[in-house]
Structures are given as C-alpha cells and as structure tokens.
N, C-alpha and C positions, 0 to 999 in steps of 0.2 A: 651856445658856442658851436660855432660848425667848425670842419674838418681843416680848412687852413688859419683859421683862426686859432686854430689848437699847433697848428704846425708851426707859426709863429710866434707862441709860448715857448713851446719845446725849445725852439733856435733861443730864445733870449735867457729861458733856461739853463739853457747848457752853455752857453756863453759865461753866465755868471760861477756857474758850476768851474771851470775852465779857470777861472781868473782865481777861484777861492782856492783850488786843488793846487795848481802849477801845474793842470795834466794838459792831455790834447782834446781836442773834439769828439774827434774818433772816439776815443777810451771814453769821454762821458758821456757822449750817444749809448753807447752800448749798455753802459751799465742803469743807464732810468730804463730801454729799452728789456735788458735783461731782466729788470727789478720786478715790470710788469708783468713778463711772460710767466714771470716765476708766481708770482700772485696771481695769475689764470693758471695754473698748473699745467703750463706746457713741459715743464719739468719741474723737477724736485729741487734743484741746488745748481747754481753754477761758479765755475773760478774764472778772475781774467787771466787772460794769458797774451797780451797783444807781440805779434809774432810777426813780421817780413821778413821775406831769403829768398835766396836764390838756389835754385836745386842742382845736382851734376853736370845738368843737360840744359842747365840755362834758364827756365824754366819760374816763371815768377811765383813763392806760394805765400800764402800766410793766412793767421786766426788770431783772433778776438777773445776767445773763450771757449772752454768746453765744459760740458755736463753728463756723465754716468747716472742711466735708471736702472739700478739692481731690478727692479721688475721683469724688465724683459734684456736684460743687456746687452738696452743698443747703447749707443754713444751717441751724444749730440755734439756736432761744431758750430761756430758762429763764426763768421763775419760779416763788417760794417760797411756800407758805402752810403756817407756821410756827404752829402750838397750843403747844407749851409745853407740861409738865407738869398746870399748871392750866389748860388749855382741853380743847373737844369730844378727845374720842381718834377720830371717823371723820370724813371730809371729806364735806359732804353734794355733793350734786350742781349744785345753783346755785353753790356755793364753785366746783367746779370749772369749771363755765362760765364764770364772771366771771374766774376765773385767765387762763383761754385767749383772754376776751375784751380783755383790760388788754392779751394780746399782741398780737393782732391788728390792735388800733389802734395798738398803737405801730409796727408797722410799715406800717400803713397813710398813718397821721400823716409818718412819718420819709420815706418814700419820695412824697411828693405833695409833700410843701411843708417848707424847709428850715429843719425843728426844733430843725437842732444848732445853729444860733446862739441859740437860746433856752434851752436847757439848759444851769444851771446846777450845779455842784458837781463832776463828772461827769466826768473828763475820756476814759475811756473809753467813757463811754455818748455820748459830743457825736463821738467820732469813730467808734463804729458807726453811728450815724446818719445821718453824712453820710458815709459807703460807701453806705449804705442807700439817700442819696437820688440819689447819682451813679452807683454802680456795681450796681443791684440786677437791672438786665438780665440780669448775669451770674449771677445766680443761678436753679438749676435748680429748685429746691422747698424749703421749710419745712419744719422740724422743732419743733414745738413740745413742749417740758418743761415738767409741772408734777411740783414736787419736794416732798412735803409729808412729815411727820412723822406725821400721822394715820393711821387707818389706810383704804382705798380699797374701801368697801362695793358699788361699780358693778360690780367684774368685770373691765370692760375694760380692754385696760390700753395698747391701741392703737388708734386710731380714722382712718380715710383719707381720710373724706368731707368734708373740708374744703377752701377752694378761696381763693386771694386774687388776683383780678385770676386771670389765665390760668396761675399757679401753684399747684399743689396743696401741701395744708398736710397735714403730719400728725401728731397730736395726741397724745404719751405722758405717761402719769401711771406717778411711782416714787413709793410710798408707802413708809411705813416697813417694810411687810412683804417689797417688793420687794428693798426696799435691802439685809434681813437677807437675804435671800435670796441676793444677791450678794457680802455679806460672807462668807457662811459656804463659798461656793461654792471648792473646792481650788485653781483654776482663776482664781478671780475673774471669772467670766460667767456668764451662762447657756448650759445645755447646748444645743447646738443637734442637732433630731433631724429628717434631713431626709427625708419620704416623695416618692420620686421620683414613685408613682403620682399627688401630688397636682399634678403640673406634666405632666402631660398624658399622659405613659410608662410603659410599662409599667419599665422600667428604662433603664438605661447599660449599652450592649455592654463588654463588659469579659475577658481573662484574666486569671488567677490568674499572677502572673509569679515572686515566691517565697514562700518560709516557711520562715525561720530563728528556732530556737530556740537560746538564749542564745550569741551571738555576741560578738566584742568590737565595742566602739565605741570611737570617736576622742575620746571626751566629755573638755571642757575641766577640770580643775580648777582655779579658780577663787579664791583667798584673798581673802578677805571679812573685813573690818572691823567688830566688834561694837562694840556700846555704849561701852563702856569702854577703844577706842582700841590694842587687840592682837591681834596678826595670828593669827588661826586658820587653821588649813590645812584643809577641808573635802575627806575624802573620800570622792569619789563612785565607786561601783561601777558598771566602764564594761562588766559582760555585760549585753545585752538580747535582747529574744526581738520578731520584727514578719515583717509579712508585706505583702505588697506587690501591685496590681492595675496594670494598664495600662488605658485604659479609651479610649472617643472621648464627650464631650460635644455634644451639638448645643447650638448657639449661642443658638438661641431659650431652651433649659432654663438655661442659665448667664444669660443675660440674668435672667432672673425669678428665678432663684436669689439674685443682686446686688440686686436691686429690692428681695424679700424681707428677705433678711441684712444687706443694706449693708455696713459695716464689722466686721461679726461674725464676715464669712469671710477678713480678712484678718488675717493674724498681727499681734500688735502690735506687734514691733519693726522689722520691716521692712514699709514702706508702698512699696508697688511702685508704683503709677498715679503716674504725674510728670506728670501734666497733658497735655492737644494740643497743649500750643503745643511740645513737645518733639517732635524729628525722628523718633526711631521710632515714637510714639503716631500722627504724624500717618499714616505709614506704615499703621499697623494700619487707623487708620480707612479709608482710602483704599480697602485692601483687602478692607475687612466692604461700603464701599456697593457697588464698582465689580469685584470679582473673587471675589465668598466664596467660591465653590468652590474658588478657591486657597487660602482660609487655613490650613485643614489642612498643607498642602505649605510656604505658607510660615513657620509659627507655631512657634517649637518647643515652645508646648505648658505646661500647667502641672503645677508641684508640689503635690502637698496631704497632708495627713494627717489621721486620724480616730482615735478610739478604738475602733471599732465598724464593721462593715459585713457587710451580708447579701445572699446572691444565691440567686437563682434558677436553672432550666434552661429554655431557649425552645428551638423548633424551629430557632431560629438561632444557638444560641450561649448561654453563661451572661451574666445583664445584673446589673448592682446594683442593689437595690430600696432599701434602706435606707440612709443616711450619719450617723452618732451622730459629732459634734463634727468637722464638716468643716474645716480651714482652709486657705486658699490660703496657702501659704508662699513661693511663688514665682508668677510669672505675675500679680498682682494688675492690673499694669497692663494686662495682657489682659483680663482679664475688666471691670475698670471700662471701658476704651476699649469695648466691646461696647455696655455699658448706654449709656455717654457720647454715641455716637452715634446709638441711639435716642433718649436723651431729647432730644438738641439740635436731632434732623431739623428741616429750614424744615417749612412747610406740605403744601408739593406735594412732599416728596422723600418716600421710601416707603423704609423702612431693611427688606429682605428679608433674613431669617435663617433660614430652613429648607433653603438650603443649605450652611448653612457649621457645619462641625465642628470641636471643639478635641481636641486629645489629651491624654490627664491622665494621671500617675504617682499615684499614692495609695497613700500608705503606712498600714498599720495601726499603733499604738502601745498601748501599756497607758498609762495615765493619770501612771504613777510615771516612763517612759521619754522621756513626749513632752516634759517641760521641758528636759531634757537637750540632746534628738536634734533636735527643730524647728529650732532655733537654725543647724545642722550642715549638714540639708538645705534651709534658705534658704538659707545660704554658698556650699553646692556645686551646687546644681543650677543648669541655664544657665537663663535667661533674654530675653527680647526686650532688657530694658535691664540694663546692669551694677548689680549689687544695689552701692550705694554703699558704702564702707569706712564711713563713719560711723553707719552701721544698726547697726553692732556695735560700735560705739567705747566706749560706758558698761563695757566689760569690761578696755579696754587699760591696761595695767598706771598709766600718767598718771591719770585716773580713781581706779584704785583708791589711789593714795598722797595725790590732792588728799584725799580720804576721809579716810584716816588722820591727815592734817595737821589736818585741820578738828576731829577726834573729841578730838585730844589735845592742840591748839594755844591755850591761854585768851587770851582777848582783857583787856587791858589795865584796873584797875579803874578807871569814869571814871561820870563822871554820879551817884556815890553807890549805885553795885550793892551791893549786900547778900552775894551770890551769885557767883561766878564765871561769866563764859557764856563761851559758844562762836561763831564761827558753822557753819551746820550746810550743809556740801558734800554737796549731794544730787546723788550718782552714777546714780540709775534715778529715774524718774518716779515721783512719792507715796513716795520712802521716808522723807521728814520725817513724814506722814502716818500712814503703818504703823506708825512707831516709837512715836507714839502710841495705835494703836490694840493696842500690847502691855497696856497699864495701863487696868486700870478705871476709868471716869470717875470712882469714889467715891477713888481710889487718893491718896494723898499724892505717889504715885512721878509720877503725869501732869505736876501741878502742877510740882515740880521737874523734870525733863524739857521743860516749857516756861521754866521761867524759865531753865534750862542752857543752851538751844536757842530762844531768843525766835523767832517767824516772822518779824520781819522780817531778821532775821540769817541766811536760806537763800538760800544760791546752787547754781542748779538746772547743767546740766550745758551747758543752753545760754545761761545768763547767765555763763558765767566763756568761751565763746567769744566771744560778744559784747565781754565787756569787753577780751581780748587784742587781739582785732581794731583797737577801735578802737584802742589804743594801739598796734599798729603801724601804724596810718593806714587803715584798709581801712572808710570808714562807705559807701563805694557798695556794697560786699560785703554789710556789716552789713544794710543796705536791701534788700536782693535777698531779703530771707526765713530764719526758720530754717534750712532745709534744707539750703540750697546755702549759707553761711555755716557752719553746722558740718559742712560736707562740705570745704569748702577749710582751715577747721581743723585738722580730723583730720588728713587729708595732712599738713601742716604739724609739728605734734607728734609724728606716726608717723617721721618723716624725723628731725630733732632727739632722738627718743628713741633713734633709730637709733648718731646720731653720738657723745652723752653722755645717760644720765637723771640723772647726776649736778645738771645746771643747773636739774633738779624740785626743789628743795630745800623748805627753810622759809621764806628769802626769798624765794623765786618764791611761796611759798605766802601770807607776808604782803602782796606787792604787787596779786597779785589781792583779797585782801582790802578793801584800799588802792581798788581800782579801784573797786570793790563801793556802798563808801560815797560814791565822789566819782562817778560813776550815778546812785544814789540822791539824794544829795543835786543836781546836778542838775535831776534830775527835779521835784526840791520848789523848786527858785529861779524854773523856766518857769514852774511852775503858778501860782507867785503873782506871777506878772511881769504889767504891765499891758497889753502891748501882745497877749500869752498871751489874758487874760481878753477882748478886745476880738476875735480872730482864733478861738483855740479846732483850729487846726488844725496836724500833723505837727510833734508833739512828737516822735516816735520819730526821726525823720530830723533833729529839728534838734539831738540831744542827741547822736549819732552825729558829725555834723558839728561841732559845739561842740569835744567832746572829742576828735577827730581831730585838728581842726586846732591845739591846744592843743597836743597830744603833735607835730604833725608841726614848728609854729614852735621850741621848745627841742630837738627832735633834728636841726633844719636850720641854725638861725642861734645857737643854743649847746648845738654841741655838744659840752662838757665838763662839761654841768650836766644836772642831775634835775630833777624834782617833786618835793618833798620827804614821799616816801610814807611813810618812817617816823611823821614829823609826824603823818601823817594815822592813822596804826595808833596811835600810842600815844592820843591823844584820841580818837578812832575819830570824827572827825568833819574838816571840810574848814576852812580857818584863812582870816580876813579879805579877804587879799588876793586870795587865789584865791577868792571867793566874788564877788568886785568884778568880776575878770577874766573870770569866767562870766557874770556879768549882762549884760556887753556886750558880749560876742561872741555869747551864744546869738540876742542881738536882731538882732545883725548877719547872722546864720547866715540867719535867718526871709528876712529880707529880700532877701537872697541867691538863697536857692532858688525863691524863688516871684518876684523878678524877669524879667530877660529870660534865657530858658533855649532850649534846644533842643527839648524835649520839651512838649507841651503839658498833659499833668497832670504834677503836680507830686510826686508820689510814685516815679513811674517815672524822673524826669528825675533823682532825686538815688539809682537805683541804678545810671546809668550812670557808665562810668570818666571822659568826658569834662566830667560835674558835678566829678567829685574833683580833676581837674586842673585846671579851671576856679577851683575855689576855691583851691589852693594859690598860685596866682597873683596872687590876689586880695591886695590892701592891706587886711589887718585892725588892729583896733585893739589893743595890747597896751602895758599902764601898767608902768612902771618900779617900782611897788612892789609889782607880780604879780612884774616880772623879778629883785629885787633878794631874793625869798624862792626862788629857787632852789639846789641845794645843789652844791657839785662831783661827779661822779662819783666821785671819790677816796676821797670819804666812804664811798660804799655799797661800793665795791671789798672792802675788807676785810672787814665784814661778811658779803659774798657768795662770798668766798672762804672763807673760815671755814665756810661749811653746805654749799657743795660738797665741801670736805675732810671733815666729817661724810657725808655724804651716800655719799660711797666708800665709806667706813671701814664703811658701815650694810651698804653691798650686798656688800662685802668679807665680812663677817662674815655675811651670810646665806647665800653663797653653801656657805661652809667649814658652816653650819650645815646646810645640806641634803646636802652631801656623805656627810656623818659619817651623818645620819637615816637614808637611803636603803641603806647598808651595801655592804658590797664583793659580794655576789650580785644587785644589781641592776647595779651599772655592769661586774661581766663578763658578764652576759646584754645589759646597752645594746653591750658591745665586740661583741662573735659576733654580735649582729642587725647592726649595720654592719659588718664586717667581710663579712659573708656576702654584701652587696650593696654591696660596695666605695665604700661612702660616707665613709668616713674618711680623711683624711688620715694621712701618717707620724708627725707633731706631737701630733693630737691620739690616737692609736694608744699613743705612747710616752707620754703626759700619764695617757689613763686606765690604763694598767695600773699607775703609780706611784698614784694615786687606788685601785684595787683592791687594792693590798699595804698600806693602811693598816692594817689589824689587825694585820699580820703586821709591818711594819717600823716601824710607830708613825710615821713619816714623813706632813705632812701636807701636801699640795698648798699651792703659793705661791700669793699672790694671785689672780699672773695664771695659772696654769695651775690652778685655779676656774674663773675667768671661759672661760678656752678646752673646758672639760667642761659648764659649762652651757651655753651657748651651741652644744655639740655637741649637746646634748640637745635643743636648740629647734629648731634644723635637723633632727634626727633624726625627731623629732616629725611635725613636717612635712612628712614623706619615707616616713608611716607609720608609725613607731613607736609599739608601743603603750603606755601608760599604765604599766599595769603588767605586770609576768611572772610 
C-alpha cells in the first residue's frame, strides 16, 4: 500500500465512521488521527473538544482537542483541516497559517476574558477554557497540531519560533503522509536517531558492561483474546541476544535531549515524572539548584534502551556517539525533574547544569526483543520513585477476563437492533481503534465490526476503575486524577484476585456494564439540566459525587437492597425513577461543592477526603419512588452464585487442561529446578510427582491439587524459573 492509497482508506473510513456515529468529518478525522498520535506517543491522552467562535474583535478561533503532559506542562491543541476525497489533496500555506491562527486566538481569547460562559454546545471546550482562564500560569509552553488529510508541500513539519505572552508556542503539522508514516512504523513512532555531536559533545563516556548472545529471558506469556472471544495461548520465544553500556550523562545534554524528544524518550507504559509537588521530585530538584555535584552520588541513575548504538575511542576512554531509538524506561522522572526546573526557574534564579551528571544503564535490543524485554527492565530496574503496579496492570489476568467477557458476552436486543452488539472492554489504549484498522475501509467486515462493537459501547480500562470506584464510594479518589485512581484500584483488585477470582464473573461483568450506562447516561441528564446550562462548570466531580452518594445512601440506610442493575442491563438504559432521582441530587451535589467548603477552588476541594465525608453527612434529598424500585439482595444472590460456581468449574477445568498440554517432562524438570533450590514444599513435592505419573498411571490430579501445581508454578516463576526447558 502506498501513501494515497492509504489516503483513500482513510476517506472511505471515516465516511463510514460518519454514517455509523451521526458525527461530522471533522470530528472523525481527528479522532483515528488522534488515536494514532496517541499510540506513537506524541502524547499521553487526549479530549475532544470541537470548538468554532468568534472572538471580540471579530476574529475567527477554534479547536478540535486538547491534551496536558504533566512531564513538562506544556499543553497540546489540535485542529483539523479536513479535504475530503473531493477537495485540494495539498494543504496550501495560508491554510496552514489560519489553522494555527484559529489556535492562537482561542487561547489568547480563553485566557484574557472568560469565554467559557459564552460557549455554547461544548461541554468540554467551556471547561478547557476556563482551566485556560484560571489556571493557564501553570502552564509551561504550547503545543500546537494541525492534523490535515492533505498532503504537507512546506517541508516542515516543526516550527519553534512562535511565542504567546511570555510562552513559547510550538507549531506541528501531521499530514497524511506523516500519519502513514506512523501507521506503517513496527513500533508505532517515529525512529528517533540521536547524534550526540549535535548537543555540543563529542560523545557519552561510557563501558562496554556485557554482550550476551541468546540467553534466556523471564518474557511473560501473555493469553490474549482474539476477535471471536477464544483464548489463544501465544507463544513467545524467551532466547534473546543484547548487550549492555554503563554510561555518565551530563545534565545539560539530558536536559536538551527532553526539550528535543519530550515524550518520545519515555516509554509508553510507564510514565515515571509524578509531578514536584511529589516528595522525591521535589528532592531531585532541590538537589540540581542547590548541590549538583551531588546528584551523581545521590541519583540512582536511569534505565534506557536502544536498538542501535555506536562508539568511538578517545584519549580518555570509549564515549557514545550515536543512540538509534533511545527510551527512558525507567528514571523518566529524573530526567523531566531536570528540564522541569529549568523551565520554571524565577527570573533571577540561574539553574547551573555543567556540574551535575546522571548515570545511565543502556541496554542494546534487536527491534523483535525490545517489546518483550522493555516491559521487564522498567519493572526491575530501581528507581528514585516506585514504578506504580498499575503501569502494568492492562496485563493482570482481571483485564484479560473483563476482555473476554466483553468479546463473548451479547448485550440484550432493545432499541430495534437488527444485529447483535457487544460492548467492547478495551484492555490497552486504541485497541477498539486497531481492531478497526485490521479491515479495509472499502471492507463489508469494518462496517459490521462497528455495528457489533458501536463506539459508544467502549469501556476503556480506566473508565471501568472509575465506575467501581465510585460505586464503592471513593468520588474524592475518582477526583484526584487518572493516575492515582487506577493506582488505588489495582491494589485493590490485585488483593481480591488474591483471595478469590472466582467473584470476576459474568455478573461482575454485567454490573460494570450496568454502571457504564447509568455514567453515561448521567452524564446526558447534567448536560441538559438547566441550572448545568446556566453554571457550565465540574460536571466530572458532580457525576462522581451524584453516583457516590447514590450507591453510599442504599448500602448505608438499606442495606438489604440493590440498584436494580439487571433492569438496567436488560434495557441497557436507566428506568424513570432513577432518572428522577439523578436530576435532584446531581443539582444538589453542584451546590454542595461549590458552597461553603474548605478549599478555595473547587476542583481540589472535592478530591479531598474531608469534601467525602462532609457530604455523606449531608441531608440529601431521596424520593420514595427512587426507594420503592430497589430490589432485595436476595434476588441477585443466586444469580451470583450460580456464575461464581461457573466461574470455578472454568478455572478448574483450565487448570487440568494445562496440566495435561504441558506433559509429564515439563513438570519433572519444574520438580529438579525446585527441588535443586529447596523451594518446595513436601505437599507440593508429593502433588507434582502424582501430576508427572499421569501417562503412566492414567490418574489425574484433583481439583485442588491443580490448583496447588499451578500456583507452584507462579511462585516458581517468580523465584526464577524459566519459561520453558
């Protein structure tokens, strides 16, 4: 496939995309656009926000979308200039000016004089806006996107010399030959090829530390859920061949390296930088203004990996001259804290870095090894901050079953479907996205794959945290940000999966589902609420606190009764009463928060624990014909009894099924590698060698002594063991 051949997938793509939504062009350019940039890590996350006005002065602005990188915060804006099959195919150069200019004033507009109460339809773009106008101090620089379909006859495709107020703006165009470029890329990014001589060095002092050809590696396998809802077991061949540098970076070269790359040098699943306001970061800082000669001593230093790297010989030693596909895997937040306090310095403070050095591990990888291995040496290598468990959570086995639930579970036929759908549990970032980008836009197959899979029916990996949350009461949690919200989850679910995964069932599976739409719908009751249209502010905290306290009134003053979530799953929509009961609590919630509080912005005030408790105290209002549609427990009991005694019987039977696959010459080479390093028990000693005589005495391991050989295997694992023998 070449580049307009791919250009006119795209258009017949997004055409169909268009027809299936009820949206515009516009909006679904931007968002497969978006989908990819985000899966190259040009950034972390984005919202849409599609936005046109008119400014004071006349003045045409608007935006597509925006994205915040706590790393360095800047801010990203987007917008589209969408051709269509029947328009120009190259962007001319005014086009692109006025794109950038529409951004410029919108944030010149938003931050001077407060636009979001004038923005109508929007309720995204009214609440970037007014961040914009209150909080835009905190922001360090501009990122401006323009994201076109045409193709980009200028060249450039980066520009820096742009300036807004005493921030610097900086101005990228991804045209559609960019974009194939990134879809086609193994990787999903662009390669990055760093020459050191161009940052001022001749190289990086460096040794050669090892060079191991085909070793074993600890590499996870991984069962992964295909299309069609059946568990394949993928396996990956755990020899690899790398080689390894120790290196000292100067601080200055890391700085402009970040400045350079931004987010390009941190891996994407683990984002290391937690901000200053966090106790280590402020540490690091502390120690780049006031002691760099220490930092070395005190730092321990970052992980990286490359696919590539070349050196020299100097009269002082070997340095590295070249780095082909650097990524910080660990250390991130070193190195952003580096840049972080350059860019923030006051005036008169003077952030001196030519004394202060980092120490770097840099691993060599082959391109087929690093998706593997990356992963491994984030996990293990130390760090300033603990790399959080939920950096790796999208792999823990909860994840992988919501998956499955989702693939295989049909939802209810209601509304006059034609079709059967689904809703679609996305366990990794873009994989609703990917899985359309299997089928050609001209495909029959796309079409169906969206009406199986509609968009609005995707729940991502941190909207099913969210929704648990709030329904066990946690909206100041919720409020506190992605991050630390599905970081207190994970824990949560890790601990519970610990004790039973049995209680992961199909009803756990339909009640998130349940939660899913009564969110959503929510969400559609504030927006068309009057007192909503009139205010226009923290919708996100007041739907958090709505349904909090909603779930915390029936699990505190009745508790023998439900929500009646089946209800809700079989219509897949939310029923009168509780639509009545949301109207007037959400109103009351608004008023609440933004009341007399402790906190003087109102955002922060409702992630504190003492807003939560404050409110549960609080006399809300709740109608008797909300309380009189709730169901007994009793009800759901058996139901949920019944998918947990499924839910055994599944793992029971997997278990015995993996036993048998595996064959009696693996589990007496897993017996002799634990035996060898007395890691076994007498129990489980006597378990596996009746698990080893199964060909010979036809005898086949009981339930529970299954369970106590895999379970020996996951300890084992853990302890070293290797994959295979």
């Amino acid at each position: 496939m070449n580049v307009r051949e791919y250009r006119e997938l795209v258009h017949e793509d997004i055409a169909l995309a268009t027809h299936a939504n009820s949206s515009t062009f516009r909006e679904e350019f931007f968002a497969y656009a978006a989908g990819i940039l985000m899966n190259g890590e040009e950034f972390d996350d984005f919202v849409d926000c599609h936005y046109e006005g008119v400014t004071r002065r006349n003045g045409n602005m608007a935006i597509d979308g925006y994205a915040m990188d706590e790393a360095d915060g800047s801010c990203c804006l987007f917008i589209v200039d969408y051709h269509g099959d029947a328009g120009e195919e190259s962007v001319r150069a005014e086009e692109i000016n006025s794109a950038f200019r529409k951004l410029r004033l919108f944030v010149e507009e938003a931050t001077r004089h407060e636009i979001y109460l004038d923005i109508g339809g929007n309720d995204q773009a009214i609440e970037f806006a007014r961040d914009l106008f209150y909080d835009s101090s905190l922001i360090t620089k501009f990122r401006f996107y323009l994201i076109t379909d045409a193709f980009n006859k200028q060249r450039a495709k980066t520009i820096k010399d742009d300036t807004i107020g005493n921030k610097s703006v900086e101005l990228n165009i991804w045209d559609i030959s960019r974009l194939f470029e990134l879809v086609c890329s193994s990787i999903q990014k662009e390669s990055v090829e760093i020459k050191l001589s161009e940052f001022g060095i001749i190289g990086i002092p460096c040794v050669k530390a090892v060079d191991y050809n085909n070793v074993i590696a600890d590499i996870d396998v991984v069962p992964q859920y295909e299309g069609s809802g059946e568990l394949e077991d993928k396996k990956l061949e755990n020899v690899v061949s790398y080689s390894s540098y120790l290196a000292v970076v100067p601080g200055q070269v890391l700085n402009d390296l970040y400045l350079e790359y931004g987010s390009k040098l941190l891996e994407g699943n683990v984002r290391s930088f937690l901000s200053v306001r966090g106790k280590v970061n402020k540490s690091i800082q502390s120690t780049i203004k006031n002691y760099p000669e220490m930092f070395f001593a005190y730092n321990n230093g970052i992980a990286a990996t490359a696919t590539k790297v070349e050196t020299v010989m100097t009269s002082e030693g070997p340095v590295i001259t070249r780095i082909k596909d650097l990524q910080i895997v660990n250390g991130g937040q070193t190195t952003a804290s580096i840049a972080n306090t350059v860019l923030t310095a006051k005036k008169n403070e003077k952030v001196d870095l030519s004394n202060l050095f980092v120490p770097m591990k840099i691993s060599v990888l082959e391109h087929a090894a690093a998706e593997h291995i990356i992963p491994k040496i984030s996990e293990y290598s130390n760090s300033q901050n603990k790399v959080d468990a939920s950096d790796f959570f999208s792999n823990h086995p909860f994840h992988i079953r919501m998956e499955g639930y989702s693939r295989k579970t049909a939802i209810p036929s209601v509304k006059g479907n034609q079709f059967q759908q689904y809703w679609f549990y996305e366990r990794t970032r873009g994989q609703y996205n990917q899985g359309k980008m299997k089928f050609g836009a001209r495909s029959s197959q796309l079409k169906q794959y969206c009406d199986k899979y509609p968009e609005k029916q995707v729940i991502t990996m941190l909207d099913l945290a969210k929704y648990m949350e709030i329904y066990e009461g946690a909206p100041d949690i919720v409020s506190r940000g992605k991050q630390k919200m599905l970081q207190i989850f994970a824990e949560q679910i890790k601990k519970d999966w610990q004790k039973s995964d049995e209680q992961f069932n199909a009803f756990y599976y339909r009640r998130v589902v349940a939660l899913a739409i009564l969110y959503k719908k929510t969400d559609e009751i504030i927006k068309q609420s009057t007192w909503y249209k009139e205010k226009r502010s923290y919708k996100a905290n007041v739907i958090a606190y709505t349904l909090s306290l909603l779930f915390n009134y029936i699990h505190t003053r009745h508790k023998g009764y439900e929500l009646d979530f089946n209800r809700i799953w079989n219509t897949q929509d939310i029923y009168d009463e509780l639509e009545d009961q949301i109207v007037i609590l959400s109103q009351e919630v608004y008023e609440f928060i933004t009341g007399p509080r402790d906190t003087e912005n109102v955002t922060e005030w409702c992630k504190k624990e003492a807003c939560w408790q404050r409110a549960k105290a609080y006399a809300w209002t709740f109608n008797d014909s909300f309380i009189y549609t709730l169901i007994s427990k009793n009800e759901e009991k058996v139901e949920e009894k019944e998918e947990k005694t499924k839910r055994k019987l599944a793992n029971e039977v997997d278990a015995l099924k993996e036993i048998v696959a595996r064959g009696s010459e693996y589990w007496t080479q897993m017996l002799q590698w634990g035996m060898e390093r007395r890691l076994l028990s007498e129990k489980e000693i006597s378990v596996l060698k009746i698990t080893i005589n199964i060909n010979r005495t036809g005898r086949i391991p009981t339930d529970k002594q299954a369970k106590v050989v895999m379970q020996s295997r996951e300890r084992l694992i853990k302890e070293g063991m290797p994959l295979q023998f």
